[in-house]
C-alpha positions in Angstrom: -33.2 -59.6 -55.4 -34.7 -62.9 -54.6 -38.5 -63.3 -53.4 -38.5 -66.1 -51.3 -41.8 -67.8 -49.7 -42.3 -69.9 -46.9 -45.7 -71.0 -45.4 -45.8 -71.7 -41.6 -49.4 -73.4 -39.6 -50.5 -71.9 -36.7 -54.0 -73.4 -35.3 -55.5 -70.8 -33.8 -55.1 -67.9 -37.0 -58.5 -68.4 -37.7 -59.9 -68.1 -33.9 -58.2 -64.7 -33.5 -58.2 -63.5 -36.8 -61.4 -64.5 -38.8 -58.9 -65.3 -41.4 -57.9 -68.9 -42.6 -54.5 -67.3 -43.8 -52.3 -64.0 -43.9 -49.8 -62.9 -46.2 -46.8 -61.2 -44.2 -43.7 -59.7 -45.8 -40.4 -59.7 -44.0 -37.7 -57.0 -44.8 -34.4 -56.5 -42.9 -31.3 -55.0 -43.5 -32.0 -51.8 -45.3 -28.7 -49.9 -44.9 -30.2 -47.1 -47.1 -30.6 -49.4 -50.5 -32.1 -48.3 -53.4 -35.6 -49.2 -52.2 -37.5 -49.6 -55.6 -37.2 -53.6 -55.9 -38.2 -54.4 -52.9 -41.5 -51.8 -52.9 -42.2 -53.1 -56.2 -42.1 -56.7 -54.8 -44.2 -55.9 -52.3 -47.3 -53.9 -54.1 -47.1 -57.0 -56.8 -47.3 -59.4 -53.6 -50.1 -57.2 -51.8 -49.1 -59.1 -48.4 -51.5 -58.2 -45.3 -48.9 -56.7 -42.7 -45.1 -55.3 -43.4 -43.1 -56.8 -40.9 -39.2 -54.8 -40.4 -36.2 -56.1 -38.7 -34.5 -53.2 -38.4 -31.3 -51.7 -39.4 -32.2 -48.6 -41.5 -29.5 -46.3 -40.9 -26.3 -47.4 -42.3 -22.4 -46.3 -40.7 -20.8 -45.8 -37.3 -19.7 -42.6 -35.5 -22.6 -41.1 -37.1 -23.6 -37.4 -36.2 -27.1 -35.8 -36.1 -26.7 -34.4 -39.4 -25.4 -38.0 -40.9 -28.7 -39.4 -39.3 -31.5 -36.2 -40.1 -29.5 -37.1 -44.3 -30.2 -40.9 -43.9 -34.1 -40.1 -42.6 -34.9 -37.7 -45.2 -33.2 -39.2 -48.1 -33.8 -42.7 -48.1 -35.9 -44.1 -44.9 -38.4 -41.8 -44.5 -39.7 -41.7 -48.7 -38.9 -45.8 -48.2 -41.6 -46.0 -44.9 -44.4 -43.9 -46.2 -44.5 -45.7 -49.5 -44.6 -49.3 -47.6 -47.2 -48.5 -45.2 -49.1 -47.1 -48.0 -49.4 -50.8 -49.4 -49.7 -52.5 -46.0 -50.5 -52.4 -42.4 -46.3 -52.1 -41.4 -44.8 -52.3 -38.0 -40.6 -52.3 -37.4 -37.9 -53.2 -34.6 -34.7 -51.7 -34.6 -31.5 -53.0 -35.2 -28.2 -52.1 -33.6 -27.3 -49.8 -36.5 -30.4 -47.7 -35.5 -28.8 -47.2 -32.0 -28.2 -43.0 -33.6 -32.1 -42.8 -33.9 -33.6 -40.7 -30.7 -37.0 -40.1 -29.6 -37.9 -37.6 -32.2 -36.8 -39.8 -35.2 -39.0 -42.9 -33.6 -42.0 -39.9 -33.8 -40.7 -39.3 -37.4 -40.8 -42.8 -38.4 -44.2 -43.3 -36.8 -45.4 -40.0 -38.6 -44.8 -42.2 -41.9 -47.1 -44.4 -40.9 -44.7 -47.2 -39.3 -45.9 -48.6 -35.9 -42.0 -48.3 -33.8 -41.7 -51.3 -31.9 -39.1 -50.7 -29.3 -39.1 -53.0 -26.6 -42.8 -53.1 -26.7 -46.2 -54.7 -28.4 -49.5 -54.4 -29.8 -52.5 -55.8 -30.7 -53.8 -55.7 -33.9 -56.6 -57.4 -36.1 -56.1 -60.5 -33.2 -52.4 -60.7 -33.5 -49.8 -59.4 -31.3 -46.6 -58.3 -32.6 -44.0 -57.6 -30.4 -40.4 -55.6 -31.0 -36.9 -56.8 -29.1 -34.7 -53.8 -29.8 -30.9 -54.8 -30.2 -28.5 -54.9 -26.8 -25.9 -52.7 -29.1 -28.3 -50.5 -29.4 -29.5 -50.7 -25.9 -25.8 -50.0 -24.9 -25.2 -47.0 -26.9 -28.5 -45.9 -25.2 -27.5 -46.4 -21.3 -23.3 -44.9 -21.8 -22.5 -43.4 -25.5 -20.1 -41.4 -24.4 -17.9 -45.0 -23.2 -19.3 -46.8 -26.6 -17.7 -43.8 -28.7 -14.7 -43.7 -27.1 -14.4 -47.5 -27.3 -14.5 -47.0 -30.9 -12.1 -44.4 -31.3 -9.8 -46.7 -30.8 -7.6 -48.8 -34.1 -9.6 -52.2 -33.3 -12.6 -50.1 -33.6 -11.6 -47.8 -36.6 -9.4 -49.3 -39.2 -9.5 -52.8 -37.8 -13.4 -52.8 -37.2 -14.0 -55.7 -39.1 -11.2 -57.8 -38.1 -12.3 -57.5 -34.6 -16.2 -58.0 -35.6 -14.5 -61.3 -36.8 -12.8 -61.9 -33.3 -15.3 -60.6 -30.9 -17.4 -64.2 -28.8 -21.2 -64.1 -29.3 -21.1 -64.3 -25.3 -19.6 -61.2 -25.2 -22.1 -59.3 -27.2 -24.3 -56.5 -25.1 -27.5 -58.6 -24.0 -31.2 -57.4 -25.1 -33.9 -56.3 -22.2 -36.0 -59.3 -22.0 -38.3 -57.9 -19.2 -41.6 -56.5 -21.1 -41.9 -60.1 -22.8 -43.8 -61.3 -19.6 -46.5 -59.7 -20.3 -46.4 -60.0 -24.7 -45.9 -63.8 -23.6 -49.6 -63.5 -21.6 -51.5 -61.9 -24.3 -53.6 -64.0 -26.2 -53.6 -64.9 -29.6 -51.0 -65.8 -32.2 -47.7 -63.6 -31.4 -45.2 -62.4 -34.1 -42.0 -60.9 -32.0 -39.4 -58.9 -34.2 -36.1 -59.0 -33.4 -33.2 -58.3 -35.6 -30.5 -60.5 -33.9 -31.4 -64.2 -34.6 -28.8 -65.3 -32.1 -31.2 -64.2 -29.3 -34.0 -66.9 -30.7 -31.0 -69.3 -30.1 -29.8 -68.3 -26.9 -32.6 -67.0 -24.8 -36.3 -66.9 -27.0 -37.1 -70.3 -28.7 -38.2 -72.1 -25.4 -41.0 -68.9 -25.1 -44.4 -69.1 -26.0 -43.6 -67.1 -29.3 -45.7 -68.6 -32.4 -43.0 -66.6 -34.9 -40.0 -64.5 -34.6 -38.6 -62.6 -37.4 -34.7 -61.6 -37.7 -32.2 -60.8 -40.0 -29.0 -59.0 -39.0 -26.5 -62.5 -40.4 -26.8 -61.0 -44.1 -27.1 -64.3 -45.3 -23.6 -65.2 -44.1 -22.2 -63.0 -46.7 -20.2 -65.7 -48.7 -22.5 -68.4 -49.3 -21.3 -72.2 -50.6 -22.9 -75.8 -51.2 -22.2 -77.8 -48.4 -24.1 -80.8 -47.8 -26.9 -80.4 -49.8 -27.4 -76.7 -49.2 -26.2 -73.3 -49.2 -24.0 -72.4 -46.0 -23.0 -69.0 -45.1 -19.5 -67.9 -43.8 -20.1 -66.0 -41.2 -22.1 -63.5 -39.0 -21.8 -61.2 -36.1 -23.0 -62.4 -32.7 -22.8 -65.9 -34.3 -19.3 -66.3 -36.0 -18.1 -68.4 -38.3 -20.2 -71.3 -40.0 -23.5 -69.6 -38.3 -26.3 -71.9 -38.1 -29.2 -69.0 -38.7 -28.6 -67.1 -41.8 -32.0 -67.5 -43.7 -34.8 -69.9 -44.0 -37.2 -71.3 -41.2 -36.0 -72.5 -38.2 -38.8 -74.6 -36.2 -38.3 -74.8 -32.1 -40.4 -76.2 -29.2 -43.1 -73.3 -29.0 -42.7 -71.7 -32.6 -40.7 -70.8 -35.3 -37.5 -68.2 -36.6 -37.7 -66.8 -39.9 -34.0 -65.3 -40.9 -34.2 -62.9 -43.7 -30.9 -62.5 -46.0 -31.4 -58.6 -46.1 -31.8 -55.8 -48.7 -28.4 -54.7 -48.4 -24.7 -55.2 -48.4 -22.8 -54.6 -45.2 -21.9 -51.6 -43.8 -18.0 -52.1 -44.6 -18.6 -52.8 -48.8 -17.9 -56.9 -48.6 -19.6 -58.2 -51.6 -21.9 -60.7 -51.0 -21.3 -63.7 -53.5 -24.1 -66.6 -53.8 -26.2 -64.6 -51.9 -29.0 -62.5 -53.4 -30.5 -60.3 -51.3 -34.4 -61.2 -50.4 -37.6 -60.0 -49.7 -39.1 -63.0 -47.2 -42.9 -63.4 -47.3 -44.9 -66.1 -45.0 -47.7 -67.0 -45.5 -49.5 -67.6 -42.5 -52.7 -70.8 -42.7 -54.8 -72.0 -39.8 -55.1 -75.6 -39.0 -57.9 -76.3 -41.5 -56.1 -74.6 -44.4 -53.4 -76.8 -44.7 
């Protein structure tokens, strides 16, 4: 597991904050991984805030035994030892589309601030949480999304149809509550698991930072041009432009994290270490 850095201005930190810089730690992808590298990274790192992306749970088609197994075993020890190191807040990704109103409590009861289409205010920051649109659609008709996917494209030919499907046709995220994040002030940090959506519909905001991960890197990663590009990723396809690294826009900036974890269906990931992403975040006069 990589630690990667990256330091990012914003000129008002200090304004809102009293602070001339914060340390923030990203983690995506977690797809119930052995969680003791990346706690270990972060208590060594000691960052301010514990940022998540989302994606805890790990499967399809799972039932309410599947997800109370995946809470008790592996995300719920992995939250209450994070949030014992830092201040940690969390979106959700569209694998945690199974989690229901009393695993958010259960999360939260860990110590984890559940961003779910919402935002708060805290230490003069706003951080903000775009759920997934998959998750959003399993939400408004499961019973259509599981019968969807009882179906061969959906069950033994799942990933050669994740290879097929058009970003365009992906289910959209609910947009609506970012009026009034957008209006707050101070710097705001939005999470949001898809990076496609900073793409398509957030990077002309007034965002100072969104955080994403979701692309896992790419999963095959190559040289090309000078750098390492990944193969491909859901909701952006082949040769996808936001796998990792900072991506700087007209109002603010994307950080992609590479994940914790493999994906769901066991494809190795080859030149492509999983990561723990921290930022470190300077005013104006600490650059």
């Amino acid at each position: 597991m990589d630690q990667t850095f990256y330091r990012i201005s914003l000129p008002q930190l200090e304004k809102f904050t009293g602070k001339e810089s914060l340390r923030l730690a990203l983690l995506a992808d977690f797809h119930l991984v052995d969680p003791a590298p990346a706690l270990a990274s972060l208590r060594d790192q000691t960052p301010d805030l514990i940022l998540m992306a989302g994606d805890f749970l790990l499967g399809r088609r799972l039932t309410r035994s599947d997800v109370q197994r995946q809470l008790d075993h592996s995300v719920l020890p992995f939250l209450s030892r994070a949030s014992a190191i830092a201040p940690s807040f969390c979106s959700l990704g569209n694998h945690d589309r199974y989690l229901e109103a009393k695993d958010l409590e259960k999360l939260e009861d860990q110590g984890v601030r559940v961003l779910d289409n919402a935002y708060v205010r805290t230490g003069g920051l706003v951080i903000g949480g775009l759920t997934s649109g998959r998750t959003l659609a399993f939400r408004s008709d499961r019973e259509a999304v599981e019968e969807k996917e009882k179906s061969a494209m959906y069950g033994r030919f799942y990933f050669f149809k994740r290879f097929l499907i058009r970003p365009e046709d992906e289910p959209r995220p609910d947009l609506s509550w970012l009026e009034a994040f957008e209006k707050e002030e101070g710097p705001k940090i939005l999470l949001s698991h898809h990076p496609e959506y900073w793409a398509e519909e957030l990077a002309d905001r007034p965002i100072d930072l969104t955080l994403s991960g979701h692309a896992h890197g790419g999963q095959f990663r190559f040289p090309w041009k000078g750098r390492m590009r990944g193969l491909f990723a859901p909701g952006q396809g082949f040769f996808p432009r936001y796998t990792e690294g900072v991506h700087h826009g007209p109002h603010g900036a994307l950080v992609v994290s590479r994940g914790l974890a493999n994906t769901a269906g066991g494809i190795p990931r080859l030149g492509n270490p999983t990561e723990v992403v921290y930022i470190e975040f300077v005013s104006e006069s600490s650059r």
